[in-house]
C-alpha positions as CSV (number, residue, x, y, z in Angstrom):
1,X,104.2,-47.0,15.3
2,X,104.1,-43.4,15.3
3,X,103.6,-41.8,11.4
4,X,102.5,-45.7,9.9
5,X,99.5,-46.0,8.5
6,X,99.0,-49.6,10.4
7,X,95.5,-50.2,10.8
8,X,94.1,-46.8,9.4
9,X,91.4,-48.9,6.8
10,X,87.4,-49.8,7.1
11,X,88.7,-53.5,7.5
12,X,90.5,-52.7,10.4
13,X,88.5,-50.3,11.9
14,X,84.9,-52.5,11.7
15,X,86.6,-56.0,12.6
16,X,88.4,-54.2,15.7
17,X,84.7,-52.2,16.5
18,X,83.2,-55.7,16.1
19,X,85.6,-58.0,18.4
20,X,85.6,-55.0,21.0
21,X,81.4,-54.9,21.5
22,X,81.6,-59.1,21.8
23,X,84.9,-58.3,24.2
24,X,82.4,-56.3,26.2
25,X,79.7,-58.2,26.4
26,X,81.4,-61.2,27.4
27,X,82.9,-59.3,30.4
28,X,79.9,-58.5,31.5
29,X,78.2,-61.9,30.9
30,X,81.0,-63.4,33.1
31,X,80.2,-60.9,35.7
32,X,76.3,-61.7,35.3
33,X,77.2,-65.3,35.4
34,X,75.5,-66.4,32.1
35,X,77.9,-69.1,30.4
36,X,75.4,-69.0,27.4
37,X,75.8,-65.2,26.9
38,X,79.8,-65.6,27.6
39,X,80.1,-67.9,24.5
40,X,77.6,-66.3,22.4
41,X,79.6,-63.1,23.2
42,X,82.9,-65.0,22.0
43,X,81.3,-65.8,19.0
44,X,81.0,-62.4,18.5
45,X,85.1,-61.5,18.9
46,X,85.7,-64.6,16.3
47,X,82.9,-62.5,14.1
48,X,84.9,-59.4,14.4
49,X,88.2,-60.9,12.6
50,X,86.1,-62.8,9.8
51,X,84.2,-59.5,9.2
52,X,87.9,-57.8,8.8
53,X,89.1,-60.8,6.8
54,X,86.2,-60.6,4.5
55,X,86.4,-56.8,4.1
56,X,90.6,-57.1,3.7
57,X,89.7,-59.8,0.4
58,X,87.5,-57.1,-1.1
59,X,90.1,-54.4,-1.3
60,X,89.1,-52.0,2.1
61,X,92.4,-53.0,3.4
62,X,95.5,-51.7,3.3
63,X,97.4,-53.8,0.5
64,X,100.8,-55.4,1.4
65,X,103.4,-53.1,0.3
66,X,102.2,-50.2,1.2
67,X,103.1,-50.7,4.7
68,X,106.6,-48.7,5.9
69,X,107.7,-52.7,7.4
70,X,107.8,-54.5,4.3
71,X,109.3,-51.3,2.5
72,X,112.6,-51.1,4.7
73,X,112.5,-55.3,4.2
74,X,113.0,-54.9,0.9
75,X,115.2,-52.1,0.8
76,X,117.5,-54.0,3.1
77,X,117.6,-57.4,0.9
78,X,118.3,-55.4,-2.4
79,X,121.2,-53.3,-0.3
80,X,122.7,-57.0,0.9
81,X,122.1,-58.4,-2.7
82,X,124.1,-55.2,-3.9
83,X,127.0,-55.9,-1.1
């Protein structure tokens, strides 16, 4: 993904930030042996991508096609639609 912008936005960044620090802490709950901090770490991970989500519907995103994916997808379809 060298040169995209995939995943360069404050939604991103904080959901990932968010589901890594829960990640973490469940490791080491698992290595502690506390099933009670395990889950309440996973609930933490889920946090992380409803954070992102929420932050993605108010605009801190990057919007759909912007990304260089769905750019070549369309380029493709109006070249066969050309043909």
């Amino acid at each position: 993904m060298a040169g995209s912008s995939h995943g360069h936005t404050p939604a991103a960044w904080t959901g990932v930030i968010i589901a890594f620090i829960g990640f973490c802490a469940a490791g080491a709950f698992i290595v502690m042996a506390q099933p009670v901090g395990f889950w309440a770490s996973m609930a933490v991970v889920l946090l992380g991508g409803v954070v992102g989500g929420i932050m993605r519907m108010m605009g801190l995103g990057q919007p759909k096609g912007v990304h260089p994916v769905h750019q070549v997808t369309e380029e493709r379809e109006t070249a066969s639609a050309k043909g």
